[in-house]
VOMIGU-125175 format. One line per 4 residues: number of its first residue (from 1); their letters; for each residue z, y, x of N, C-alpha, C. Coordinates in nm, 2 decimals. Example, Ala and Ser with C-alpha at 12.3 -4.5 7.8 and 13.67 -1.06 7.14 Angstrom:
2
1> AS> 0.78:-0.57:1.32:0.78:-0.45:1.23:0.78:-0.33:1.32 | 0.71:-0.22:1.28:0.71:-0.11:1.37:0.79:0.00:1.29
% end
This chain:
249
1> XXXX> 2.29:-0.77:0.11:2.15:-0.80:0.13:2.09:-0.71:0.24 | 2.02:-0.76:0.34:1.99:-0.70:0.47:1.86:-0.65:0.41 | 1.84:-0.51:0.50:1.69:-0.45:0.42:1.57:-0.51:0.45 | 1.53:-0.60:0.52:1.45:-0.66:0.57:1.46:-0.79:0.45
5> XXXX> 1.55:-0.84:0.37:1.50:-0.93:0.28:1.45:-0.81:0.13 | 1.50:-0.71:0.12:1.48:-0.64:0.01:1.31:-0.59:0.01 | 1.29:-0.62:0.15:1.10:-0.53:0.22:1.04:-0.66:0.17 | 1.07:-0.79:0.17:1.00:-0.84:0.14:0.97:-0.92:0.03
9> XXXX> 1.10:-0.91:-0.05:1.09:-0.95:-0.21:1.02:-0.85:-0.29 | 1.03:-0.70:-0.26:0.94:-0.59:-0.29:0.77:-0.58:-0.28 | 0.78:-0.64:-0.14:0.61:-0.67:-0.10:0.57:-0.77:-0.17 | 0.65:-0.89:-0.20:0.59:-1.01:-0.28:0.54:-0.96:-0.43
13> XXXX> 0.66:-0.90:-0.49:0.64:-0.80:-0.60:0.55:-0.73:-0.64 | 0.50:-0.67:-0.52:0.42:-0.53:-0.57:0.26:-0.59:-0.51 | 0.27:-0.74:-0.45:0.14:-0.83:-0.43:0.10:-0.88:-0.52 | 0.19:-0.92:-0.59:0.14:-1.02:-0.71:0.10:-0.91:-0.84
17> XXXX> 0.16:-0.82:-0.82:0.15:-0.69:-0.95:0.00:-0.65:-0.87 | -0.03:-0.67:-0.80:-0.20:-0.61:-0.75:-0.30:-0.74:-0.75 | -0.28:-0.86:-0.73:-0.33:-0.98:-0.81:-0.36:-1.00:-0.91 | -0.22:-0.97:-1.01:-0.21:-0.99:-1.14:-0.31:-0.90:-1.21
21> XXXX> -0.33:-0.79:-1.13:-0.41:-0.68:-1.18:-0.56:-0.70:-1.17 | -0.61:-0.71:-1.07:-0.76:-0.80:-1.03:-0.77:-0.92:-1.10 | -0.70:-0.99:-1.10:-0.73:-1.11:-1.20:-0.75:-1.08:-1.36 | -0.68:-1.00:-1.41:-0.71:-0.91:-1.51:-0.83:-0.85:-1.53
25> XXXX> -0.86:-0.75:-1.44:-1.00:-0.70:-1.41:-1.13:-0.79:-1.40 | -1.13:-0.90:-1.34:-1.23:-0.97:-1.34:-1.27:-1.05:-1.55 | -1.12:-1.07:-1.51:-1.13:-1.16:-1.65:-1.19:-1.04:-1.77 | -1.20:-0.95:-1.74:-1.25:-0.81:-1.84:-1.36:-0.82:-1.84
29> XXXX> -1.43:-0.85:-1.70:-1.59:-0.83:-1.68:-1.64:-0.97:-1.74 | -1.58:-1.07:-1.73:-1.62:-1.18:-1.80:-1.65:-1.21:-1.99 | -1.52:-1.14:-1.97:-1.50:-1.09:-2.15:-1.64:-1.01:-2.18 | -1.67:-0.94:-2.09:-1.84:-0.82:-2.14:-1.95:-0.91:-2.14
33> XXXX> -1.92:-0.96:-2.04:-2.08:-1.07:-2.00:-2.08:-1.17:-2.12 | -2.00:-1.22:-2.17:-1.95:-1.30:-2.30:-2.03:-1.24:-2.42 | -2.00:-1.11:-2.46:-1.97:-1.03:-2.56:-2.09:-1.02:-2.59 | -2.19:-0.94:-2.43:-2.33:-0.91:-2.41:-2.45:-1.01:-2.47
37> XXXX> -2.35:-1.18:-2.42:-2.48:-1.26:-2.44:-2.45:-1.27:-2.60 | -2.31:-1.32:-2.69:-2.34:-1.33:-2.80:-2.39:-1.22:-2.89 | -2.39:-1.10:-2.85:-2.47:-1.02:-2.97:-2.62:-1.04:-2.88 | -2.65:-1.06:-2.77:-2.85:-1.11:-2.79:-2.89:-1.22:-2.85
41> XXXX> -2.72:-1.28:-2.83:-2.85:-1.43:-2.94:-2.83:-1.41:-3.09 | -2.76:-1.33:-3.16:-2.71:-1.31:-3.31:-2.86:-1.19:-3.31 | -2.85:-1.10:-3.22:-2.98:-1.02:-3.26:-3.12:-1.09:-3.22 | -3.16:-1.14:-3.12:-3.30:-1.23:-3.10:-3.31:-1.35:-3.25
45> XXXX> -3.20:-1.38:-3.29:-3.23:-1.48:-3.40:-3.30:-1.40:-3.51 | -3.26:-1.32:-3.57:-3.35:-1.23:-3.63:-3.42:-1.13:-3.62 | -3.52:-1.16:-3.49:-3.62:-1.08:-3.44:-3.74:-1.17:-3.44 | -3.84:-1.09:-3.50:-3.92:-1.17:-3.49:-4.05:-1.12:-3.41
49> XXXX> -4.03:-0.93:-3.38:-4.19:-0.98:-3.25:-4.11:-0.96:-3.14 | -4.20:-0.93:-3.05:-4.13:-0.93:-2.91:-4.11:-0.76:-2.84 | -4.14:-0.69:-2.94:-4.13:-0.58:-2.91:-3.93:-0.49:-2.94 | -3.95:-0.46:-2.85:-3.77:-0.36:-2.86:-3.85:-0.27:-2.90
53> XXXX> -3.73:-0.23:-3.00:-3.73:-0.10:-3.10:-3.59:-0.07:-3.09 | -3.59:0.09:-3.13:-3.48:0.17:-3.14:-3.39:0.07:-3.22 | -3.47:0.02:-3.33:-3.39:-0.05:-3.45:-3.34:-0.19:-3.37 | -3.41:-0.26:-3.27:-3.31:-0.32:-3.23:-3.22:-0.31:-3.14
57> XXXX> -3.17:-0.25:-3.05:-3.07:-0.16:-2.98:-2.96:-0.11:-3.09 | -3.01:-0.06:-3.17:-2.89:-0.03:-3.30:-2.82:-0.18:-3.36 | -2.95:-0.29:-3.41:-2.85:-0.39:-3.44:-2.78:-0.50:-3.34 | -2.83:-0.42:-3.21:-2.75:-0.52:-3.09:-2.65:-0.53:-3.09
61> XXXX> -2.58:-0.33:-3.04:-2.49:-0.28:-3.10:-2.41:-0.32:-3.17 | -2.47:-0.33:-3.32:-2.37:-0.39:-3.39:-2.34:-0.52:-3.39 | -2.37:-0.61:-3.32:-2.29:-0.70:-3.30:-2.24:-0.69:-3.18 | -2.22:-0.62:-3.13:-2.12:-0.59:-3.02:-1.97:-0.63:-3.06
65> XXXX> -1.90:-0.74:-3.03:-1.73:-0.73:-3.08:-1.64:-0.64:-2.98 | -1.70:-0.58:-2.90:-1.60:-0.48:-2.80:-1.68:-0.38:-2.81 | -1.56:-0.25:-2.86:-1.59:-0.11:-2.93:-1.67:-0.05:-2.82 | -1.54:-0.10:-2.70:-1.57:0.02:-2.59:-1.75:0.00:-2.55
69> XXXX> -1.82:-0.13:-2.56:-1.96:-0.12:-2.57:-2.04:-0.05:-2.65 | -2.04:-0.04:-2.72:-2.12:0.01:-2.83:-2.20:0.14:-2.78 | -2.16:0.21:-2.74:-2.23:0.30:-2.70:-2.27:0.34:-2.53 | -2.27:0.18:-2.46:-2.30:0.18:-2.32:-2.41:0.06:-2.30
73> XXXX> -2.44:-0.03:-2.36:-2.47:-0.17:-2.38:-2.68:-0.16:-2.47 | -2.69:-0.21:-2.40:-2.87:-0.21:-2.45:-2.90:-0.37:-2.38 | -3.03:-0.29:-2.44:-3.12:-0.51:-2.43:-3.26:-0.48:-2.32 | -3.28:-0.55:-2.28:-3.37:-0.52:-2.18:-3.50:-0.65:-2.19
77> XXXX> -3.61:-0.66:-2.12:-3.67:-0.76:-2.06:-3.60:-0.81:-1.96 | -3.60:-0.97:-1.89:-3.51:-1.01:-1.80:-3.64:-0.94:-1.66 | -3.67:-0.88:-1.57:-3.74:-0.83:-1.48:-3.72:-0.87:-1.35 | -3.59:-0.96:-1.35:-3.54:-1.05:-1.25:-3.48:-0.96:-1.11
81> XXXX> -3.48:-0.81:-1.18:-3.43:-0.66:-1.06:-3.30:-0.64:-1.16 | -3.20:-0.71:-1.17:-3.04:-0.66:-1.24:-3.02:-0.52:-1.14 | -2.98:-0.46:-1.28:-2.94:-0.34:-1.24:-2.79:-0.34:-1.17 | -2.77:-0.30:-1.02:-2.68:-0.33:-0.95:-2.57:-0.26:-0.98
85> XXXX> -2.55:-0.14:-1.06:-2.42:-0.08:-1.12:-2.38:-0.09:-1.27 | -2.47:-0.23:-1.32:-2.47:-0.28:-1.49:-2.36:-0.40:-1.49 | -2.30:-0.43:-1.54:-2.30:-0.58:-1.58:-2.40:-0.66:-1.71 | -2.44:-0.75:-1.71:-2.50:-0.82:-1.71:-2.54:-0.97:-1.80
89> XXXX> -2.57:-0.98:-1.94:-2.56:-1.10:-1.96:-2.66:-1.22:-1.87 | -2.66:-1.38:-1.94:-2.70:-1.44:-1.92:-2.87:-1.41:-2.00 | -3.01:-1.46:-1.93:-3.11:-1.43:-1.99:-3.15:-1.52:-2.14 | -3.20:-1.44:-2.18:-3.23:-1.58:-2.31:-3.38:-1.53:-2.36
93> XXXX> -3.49:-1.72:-2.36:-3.60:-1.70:-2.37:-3.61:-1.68:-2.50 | -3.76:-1.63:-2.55:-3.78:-1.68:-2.71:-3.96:-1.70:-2.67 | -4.01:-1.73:-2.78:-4.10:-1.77:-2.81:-4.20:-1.67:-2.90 | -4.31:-1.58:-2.86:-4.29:-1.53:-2.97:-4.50:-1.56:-2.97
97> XXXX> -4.57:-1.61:-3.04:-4.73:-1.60:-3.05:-4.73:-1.67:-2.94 | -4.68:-1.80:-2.95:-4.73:-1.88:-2.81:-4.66:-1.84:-2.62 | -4.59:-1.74:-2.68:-4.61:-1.70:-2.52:-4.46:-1.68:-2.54 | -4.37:-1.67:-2.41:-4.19:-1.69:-2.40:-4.20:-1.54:-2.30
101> XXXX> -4.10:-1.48:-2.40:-4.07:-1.34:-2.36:-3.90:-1.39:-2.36 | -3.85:-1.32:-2.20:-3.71:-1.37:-2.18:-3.65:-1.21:-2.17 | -3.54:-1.21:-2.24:-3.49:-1.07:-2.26:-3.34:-1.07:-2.19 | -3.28:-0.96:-2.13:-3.15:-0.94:-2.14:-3.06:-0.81:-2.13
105> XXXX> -2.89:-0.85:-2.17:-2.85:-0.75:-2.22:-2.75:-0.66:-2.06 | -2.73:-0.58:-2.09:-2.69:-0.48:-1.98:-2.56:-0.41:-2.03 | -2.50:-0.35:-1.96:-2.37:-0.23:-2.02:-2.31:-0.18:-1.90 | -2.35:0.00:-1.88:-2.30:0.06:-1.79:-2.15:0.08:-1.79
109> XXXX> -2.05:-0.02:-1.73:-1.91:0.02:-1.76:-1.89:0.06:-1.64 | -1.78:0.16:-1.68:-1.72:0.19:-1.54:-1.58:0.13:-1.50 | -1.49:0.17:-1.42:-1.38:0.11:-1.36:-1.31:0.08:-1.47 | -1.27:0.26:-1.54:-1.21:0.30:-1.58:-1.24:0.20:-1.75
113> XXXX> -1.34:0.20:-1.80:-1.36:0.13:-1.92:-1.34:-0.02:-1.90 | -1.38:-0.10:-1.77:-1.30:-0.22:-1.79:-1.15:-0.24:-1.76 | -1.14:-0.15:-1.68:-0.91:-0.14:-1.71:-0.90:-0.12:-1.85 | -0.95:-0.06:-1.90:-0.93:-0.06:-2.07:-0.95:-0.20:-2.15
117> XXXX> -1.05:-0.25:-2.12:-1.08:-0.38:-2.18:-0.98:-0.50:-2.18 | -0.93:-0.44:-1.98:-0.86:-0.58:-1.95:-0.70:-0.58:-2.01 | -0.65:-0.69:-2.03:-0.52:-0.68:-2.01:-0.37:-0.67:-1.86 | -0.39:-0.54:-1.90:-0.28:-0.53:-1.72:-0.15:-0.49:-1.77
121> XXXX> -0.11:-0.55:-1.86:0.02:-0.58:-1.92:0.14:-0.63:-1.82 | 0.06:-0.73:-1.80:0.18:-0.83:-1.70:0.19:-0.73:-1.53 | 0.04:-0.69:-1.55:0.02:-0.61:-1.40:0.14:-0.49:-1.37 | 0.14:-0.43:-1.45:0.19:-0.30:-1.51:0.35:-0.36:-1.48
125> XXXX> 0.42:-0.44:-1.57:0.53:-0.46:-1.57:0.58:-0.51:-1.45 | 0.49:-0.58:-1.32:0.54:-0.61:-1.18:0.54:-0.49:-1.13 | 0.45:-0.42:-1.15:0.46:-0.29:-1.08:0.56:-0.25:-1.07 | 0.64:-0.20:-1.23:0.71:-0.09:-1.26:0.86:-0.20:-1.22
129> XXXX> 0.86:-0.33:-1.25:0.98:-0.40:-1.16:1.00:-0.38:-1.02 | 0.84:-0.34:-0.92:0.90:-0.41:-0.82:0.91:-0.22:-0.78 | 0.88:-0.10:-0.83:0.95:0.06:-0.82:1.09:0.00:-0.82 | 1.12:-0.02:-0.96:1.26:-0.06:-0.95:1.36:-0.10:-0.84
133> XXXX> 1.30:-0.23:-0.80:1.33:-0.31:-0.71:1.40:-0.23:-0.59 | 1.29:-0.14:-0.57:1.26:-0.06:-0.46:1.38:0.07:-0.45 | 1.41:0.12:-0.55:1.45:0.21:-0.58:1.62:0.15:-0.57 | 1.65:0.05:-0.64:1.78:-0.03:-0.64:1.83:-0.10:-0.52
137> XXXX> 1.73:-0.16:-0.43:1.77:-0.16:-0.31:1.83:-0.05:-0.21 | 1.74:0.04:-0.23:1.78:0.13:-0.13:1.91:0.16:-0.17 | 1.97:0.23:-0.30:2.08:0.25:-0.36:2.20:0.16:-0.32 | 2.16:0.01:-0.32:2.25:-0.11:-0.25:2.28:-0.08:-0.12
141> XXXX> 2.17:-0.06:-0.04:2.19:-0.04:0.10:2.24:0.04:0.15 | 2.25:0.15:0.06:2.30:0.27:0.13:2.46:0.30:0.08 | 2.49:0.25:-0.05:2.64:0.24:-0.06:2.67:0.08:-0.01 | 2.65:0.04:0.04:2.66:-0.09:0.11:2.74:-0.03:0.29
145> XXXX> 2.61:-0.01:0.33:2.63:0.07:0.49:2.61:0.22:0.45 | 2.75:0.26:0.41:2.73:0.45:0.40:2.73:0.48:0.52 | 2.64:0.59:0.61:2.66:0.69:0.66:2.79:0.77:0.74 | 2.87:0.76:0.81:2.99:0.84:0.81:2.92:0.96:0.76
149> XXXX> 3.06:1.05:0.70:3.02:1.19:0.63:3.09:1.31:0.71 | 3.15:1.25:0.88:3.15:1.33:0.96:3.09:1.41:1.01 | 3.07:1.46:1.09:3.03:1.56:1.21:2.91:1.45:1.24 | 2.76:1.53:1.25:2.66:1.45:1.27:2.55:1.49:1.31
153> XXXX> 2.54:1.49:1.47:2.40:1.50:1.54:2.25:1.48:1.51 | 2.18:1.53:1.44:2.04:1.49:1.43:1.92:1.52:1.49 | 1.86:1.43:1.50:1.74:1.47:1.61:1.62:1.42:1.56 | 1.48:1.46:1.55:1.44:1.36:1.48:1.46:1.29:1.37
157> XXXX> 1.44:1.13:1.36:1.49:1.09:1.26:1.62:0.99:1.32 | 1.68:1.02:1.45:1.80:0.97:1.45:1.93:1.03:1.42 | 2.03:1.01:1.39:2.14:1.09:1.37:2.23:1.01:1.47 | 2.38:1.08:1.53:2.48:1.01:1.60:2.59:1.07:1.53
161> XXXX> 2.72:0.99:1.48:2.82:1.01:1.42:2.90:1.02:1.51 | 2.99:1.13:1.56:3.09:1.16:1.66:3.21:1.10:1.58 | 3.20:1.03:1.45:3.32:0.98:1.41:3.34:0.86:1.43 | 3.26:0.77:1.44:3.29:0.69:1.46:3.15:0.60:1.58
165> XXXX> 3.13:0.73:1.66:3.05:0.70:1.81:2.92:0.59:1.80 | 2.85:0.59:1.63:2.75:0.55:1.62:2.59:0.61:1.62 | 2.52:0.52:1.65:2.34:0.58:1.62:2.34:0.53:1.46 | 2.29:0.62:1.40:2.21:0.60:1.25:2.06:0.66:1.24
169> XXXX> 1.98:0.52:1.15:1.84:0.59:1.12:1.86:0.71:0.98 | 1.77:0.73:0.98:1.70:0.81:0.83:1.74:0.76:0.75 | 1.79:0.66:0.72:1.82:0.57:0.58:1.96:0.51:0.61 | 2.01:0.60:0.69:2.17:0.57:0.71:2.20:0.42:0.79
173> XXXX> 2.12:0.38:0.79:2.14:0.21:0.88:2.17:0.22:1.03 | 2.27:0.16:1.11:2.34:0.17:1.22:2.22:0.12:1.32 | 2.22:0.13:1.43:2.11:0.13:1.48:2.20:0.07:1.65 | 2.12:-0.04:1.63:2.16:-0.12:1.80:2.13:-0.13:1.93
177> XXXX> 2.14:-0.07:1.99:2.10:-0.04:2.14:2.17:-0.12:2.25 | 2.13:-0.17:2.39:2.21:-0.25:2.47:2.35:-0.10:2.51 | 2.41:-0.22:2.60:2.54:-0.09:2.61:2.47:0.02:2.74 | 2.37:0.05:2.78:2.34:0.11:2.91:2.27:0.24:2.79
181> XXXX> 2.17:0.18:2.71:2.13:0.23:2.64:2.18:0.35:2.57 | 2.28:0.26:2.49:2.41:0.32:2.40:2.50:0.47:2.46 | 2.47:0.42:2.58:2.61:0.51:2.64:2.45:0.63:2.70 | 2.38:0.63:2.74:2.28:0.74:2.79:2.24:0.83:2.67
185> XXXX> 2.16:0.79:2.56:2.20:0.85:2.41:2.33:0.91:2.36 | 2.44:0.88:2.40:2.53:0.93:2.39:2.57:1.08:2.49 | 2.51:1.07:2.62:2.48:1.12:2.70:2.42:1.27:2.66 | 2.28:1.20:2.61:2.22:1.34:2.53:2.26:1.38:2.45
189> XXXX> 2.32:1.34:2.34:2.36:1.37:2.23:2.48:1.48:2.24 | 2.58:1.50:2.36:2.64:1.53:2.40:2.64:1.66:2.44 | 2.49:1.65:2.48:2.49:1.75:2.56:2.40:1.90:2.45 | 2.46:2.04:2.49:2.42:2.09:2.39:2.23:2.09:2.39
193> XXXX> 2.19:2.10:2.49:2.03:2.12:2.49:1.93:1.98:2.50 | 2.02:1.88:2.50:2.00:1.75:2.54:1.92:1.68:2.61 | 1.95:1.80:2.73:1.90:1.80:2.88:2.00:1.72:2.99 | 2.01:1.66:3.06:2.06:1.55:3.14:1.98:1.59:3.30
197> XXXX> 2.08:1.62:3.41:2.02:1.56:3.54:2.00:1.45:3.58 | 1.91:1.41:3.68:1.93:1.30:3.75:2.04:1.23:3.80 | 2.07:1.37:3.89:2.22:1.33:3.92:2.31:1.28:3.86 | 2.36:1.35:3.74:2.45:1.34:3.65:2.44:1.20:3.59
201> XXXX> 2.32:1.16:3.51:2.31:1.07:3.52:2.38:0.97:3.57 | 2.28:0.94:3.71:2.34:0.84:3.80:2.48:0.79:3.82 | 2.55:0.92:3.84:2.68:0.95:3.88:2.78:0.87:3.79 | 2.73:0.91:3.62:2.82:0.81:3.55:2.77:0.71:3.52
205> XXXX> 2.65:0.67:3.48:2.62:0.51:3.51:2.66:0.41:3.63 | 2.60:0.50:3.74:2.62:0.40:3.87:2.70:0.50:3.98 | 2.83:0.51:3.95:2.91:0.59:4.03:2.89:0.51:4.16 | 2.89:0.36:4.14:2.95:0.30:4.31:2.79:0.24:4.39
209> XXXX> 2.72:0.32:4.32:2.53:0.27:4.36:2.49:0.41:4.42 | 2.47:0.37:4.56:2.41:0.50:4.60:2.28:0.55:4.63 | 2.15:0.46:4.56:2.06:0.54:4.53:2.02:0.49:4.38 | 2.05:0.56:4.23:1.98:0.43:4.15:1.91:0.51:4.03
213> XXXX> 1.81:0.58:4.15:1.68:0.65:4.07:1.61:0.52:4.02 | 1.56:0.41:4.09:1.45:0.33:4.03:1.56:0.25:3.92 | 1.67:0.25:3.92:1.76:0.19:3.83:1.73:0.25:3.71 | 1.75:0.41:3.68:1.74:0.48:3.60:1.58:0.48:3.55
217> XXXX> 1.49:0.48:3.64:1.34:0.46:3.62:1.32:0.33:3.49 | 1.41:0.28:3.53:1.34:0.13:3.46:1.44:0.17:3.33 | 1.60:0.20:3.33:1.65:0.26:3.21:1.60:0.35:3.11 | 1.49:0.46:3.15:1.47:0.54:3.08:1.34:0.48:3.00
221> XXXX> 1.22:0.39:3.10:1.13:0.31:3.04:1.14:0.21:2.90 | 1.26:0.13:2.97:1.30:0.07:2.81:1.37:0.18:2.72 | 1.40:0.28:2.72:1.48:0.33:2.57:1.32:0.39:2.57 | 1.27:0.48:2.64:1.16:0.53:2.52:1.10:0.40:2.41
225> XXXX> 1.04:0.26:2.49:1.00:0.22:2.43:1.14:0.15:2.28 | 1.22:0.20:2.27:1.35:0.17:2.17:1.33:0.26:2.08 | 1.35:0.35:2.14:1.32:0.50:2.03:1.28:0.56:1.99 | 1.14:0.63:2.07:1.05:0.69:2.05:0.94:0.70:1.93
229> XXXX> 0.88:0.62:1.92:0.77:0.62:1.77:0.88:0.58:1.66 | 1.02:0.48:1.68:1.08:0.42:1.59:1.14:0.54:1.55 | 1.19:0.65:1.66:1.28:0.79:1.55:1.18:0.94:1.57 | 1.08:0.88:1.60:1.01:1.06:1.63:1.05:1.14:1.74
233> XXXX> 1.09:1.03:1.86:1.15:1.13:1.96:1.07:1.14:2.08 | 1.08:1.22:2.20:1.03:1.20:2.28:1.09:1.23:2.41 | 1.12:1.14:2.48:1.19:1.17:2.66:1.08:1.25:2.74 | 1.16:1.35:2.79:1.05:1.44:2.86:1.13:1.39:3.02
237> XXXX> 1.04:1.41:3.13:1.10:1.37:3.23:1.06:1.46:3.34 | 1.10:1.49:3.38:1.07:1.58:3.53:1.12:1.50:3.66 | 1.08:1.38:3.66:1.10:1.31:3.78:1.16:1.37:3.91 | 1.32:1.32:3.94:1.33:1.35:4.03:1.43:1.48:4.03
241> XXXX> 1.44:1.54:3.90:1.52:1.59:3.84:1.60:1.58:3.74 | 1.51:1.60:3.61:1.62:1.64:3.48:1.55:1.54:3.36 | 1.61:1.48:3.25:1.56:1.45:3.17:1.57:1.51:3.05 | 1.51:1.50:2.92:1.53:1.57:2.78:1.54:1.52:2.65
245> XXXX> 1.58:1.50:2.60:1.53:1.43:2.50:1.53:1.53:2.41 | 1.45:1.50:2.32:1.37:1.60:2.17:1.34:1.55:2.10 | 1.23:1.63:2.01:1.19:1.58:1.85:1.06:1.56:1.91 | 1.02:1.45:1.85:0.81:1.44:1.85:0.78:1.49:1.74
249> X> 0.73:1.63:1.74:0.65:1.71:1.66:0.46:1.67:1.65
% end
């Protein structure tokens, strides 16, 4: 399995576990708004002025069928200003001496009380599959393409195996460079301060080229853009002189 199919069976995984989970969550706030309007119409049926009382707030409550309400959830006048950090029933008129008093029900939940409400069962379990996933890949990959457990240059986050004259990333995966490339990284790697002349350079790239500074100009341009942000490294250049390679701290 190449790690690039494992990135993305994981990302599908851990998409649908964050879907599954919002779709959950919504379906909770629906479940309230439900809940809200049937205990105002079970309480308005046996009300008979138009006045809220402590006493009805108490029997709203109790027909509340979700616990977590009960002690967040009240009845209001409809005032047509929804309280924008409430959820919210549907209004319901009544009639009370001629005249239609429209009432409605409210409940301050927070995040945290509708994740409780909701079911993130299924959410939960893509999650904790697609850790897995994640965790068992890497494990594949890496006893798949081990590392040689030679003698091993690191820099940054590349490593170079003098055993068997390869680039490796951070996660042990062999790393492909053109052959110009290949052999100048090797170059540094080599070298104890992984300091390089111009000269020197030149000399072994283009022994039979007798000026190939702009050669090397354009060589050193494409490897930073190869290596650089991808291993944390950075070519320092003293044009005209010497080159370096290092760590990007």
């Amino acid at each position: 399995m190449k790690p690039r199919t494992a990135i993305v069976v994981f990302a599908i995984i851990f998409l649908s576990s964050f879907l599954t989970g919002i779709h959950g969550y919504c379906l909770a706030q629906e479940k309230v708004r439900a809940d809200l309007f049937q205990a105002l119409q079970r309480t308005l049926a046996t009300k008979y002025e138009a006045w809220i009382t402590p006493d009805t707030i108490r029997t709203y409550r109790s027909h509340l069928a979700l616990p977590q309400l009960r002690d967040k959830a009240s009845i209001s006048y409809d005032l047509h200003n929804d309280r924008r950090e409430s959820l919210s029933s549907r209004s319901l008129t009544c009639l009370y001496n001629g005249k239609s008093v429209t009432f409605k029900a409210y409940a301050n939940c927070s995040a945290a009380t509708l994740l409780a409400i909701s079911d993130q069962r299924l959410s939960l379990g893509l999650l904790l599959f697609s850790l897995a996933w994640a965790i068992g890949s890497y494990w594949f990959i890496r006893k798949k393409h081990p590392m040689p457990s030679g003698q091993l240059i690191r820099i940054g986050r590349l490593a170079y195996s003098a055993t068997d004259g390869r680039f490796y990333d951070h996660q042990g995966q062999a790393i492909h460079l053109t052959p110009m490339q290949d052999q100048l990284m090797r170059m540094f790697m080599d070298n104890e301060t992984h300091t390089l002349s111009q000269q020197v350079i030149c000399d072994t790239l283009w022994p039979k080229k007798e000026d190939a500074s702009e050669t090397l100009y354009t060589l050193i341009r494409r490897l930073k853009i190869a290596v650089e942000d991808r291993f944390r490294l950075r070519i320092m250049v003293d044009r005209g002189r010497s080159y370096t390679l290092t760590e990007d701290r």
